[in-house]
N, C-alpha and C positions, 0 to 999 in steps of 0.2 A: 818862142819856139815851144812845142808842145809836142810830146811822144809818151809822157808818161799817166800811166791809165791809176787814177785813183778807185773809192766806190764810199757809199753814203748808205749806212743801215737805214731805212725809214723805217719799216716793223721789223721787230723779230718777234716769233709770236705769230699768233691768228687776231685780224678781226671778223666779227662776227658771229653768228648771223645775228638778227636785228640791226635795232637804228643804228651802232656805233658804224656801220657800214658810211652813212651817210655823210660822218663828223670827216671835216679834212684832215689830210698828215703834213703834217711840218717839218721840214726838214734844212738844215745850213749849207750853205756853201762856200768856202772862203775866198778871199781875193786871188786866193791863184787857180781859180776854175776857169777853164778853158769856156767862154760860150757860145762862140761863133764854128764850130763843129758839132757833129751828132753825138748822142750820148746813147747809153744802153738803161731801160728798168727790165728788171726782171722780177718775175711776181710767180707766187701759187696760188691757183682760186681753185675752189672743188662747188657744183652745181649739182644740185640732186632735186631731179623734174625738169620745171621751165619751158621753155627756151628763157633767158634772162639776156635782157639786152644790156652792154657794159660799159659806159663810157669814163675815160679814164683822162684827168683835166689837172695840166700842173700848170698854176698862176692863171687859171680861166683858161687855160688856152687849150683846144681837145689835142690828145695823141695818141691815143689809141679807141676803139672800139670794136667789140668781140660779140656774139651771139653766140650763148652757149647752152646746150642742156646736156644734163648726165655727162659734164666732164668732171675731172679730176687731174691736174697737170699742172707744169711750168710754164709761162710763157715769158719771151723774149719782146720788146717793143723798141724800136731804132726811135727816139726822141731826135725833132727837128731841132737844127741850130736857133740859139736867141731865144729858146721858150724860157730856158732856168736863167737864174739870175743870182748875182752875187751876195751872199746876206739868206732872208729868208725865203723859202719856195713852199708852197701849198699846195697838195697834190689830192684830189679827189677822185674816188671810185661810186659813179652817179651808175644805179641798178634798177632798170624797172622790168618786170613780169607781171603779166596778164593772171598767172596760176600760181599757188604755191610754190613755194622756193624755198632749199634750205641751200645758204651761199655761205659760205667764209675764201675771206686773200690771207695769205700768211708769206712770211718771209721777205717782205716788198726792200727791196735795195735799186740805186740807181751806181749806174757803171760813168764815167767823166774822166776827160782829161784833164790834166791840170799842166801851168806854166811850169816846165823842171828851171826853169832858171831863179824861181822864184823859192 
């Protein structure tokens, strides 16, 4: 049974801009993560220029992508069931633009259920 909503810091903080953009995030999840339901991330990215195409890839697998320029905001992304996995997950923010870019993400958390019986 699962009804109970945990959440996993991956940054707090900014990264970016530059390469570390590129480096993945690591993040845990323990034996009582629910994985076979959706999950929530939630992220700030700020774009100054662009358009910057944004692909966002937890364990290789994509779940999100955005095309942004001159934004500055939260965003919200419904993670498919079976992407996260119990133990370690690797999450990547893959950025390419044609033109100058000044980008940072900051605040990156993911939202999970977890087994309450556990």
């Amino acid at each position: 049974m699962h009804g109970v909503c945990d959440y996993t810091s991956i940054l707090m903080g900014r990264m970016g801009p530059g390469p570390a953009i590129d480096k993945p995030l690591s993040f845990s999840l323990g034996s009582n993560a629910v994985l076979d339901v959706h999950s929530i991330l939630t992220f700030t990215v700020k774009v100054e220029s662009g358009p910057a195409d944004i692909q966002i890839t937890i364990n290789e697998l994509g779940v999100a992508q955005y095309k942004l320029s001159d934004y500055f905001g939260t965003l919200n992304k419904i993670v498919p069931p079976n992407v996260l996995q119990h133990g370690t997950n690797r999450m990547r923010f893959n950025v390419t633009a044609e033109d100058y870019l000044l980008i940072f993400f900051e605040d990156v958390a993911l939202w999970w259920f977890k087994n309450s019986l556990e």
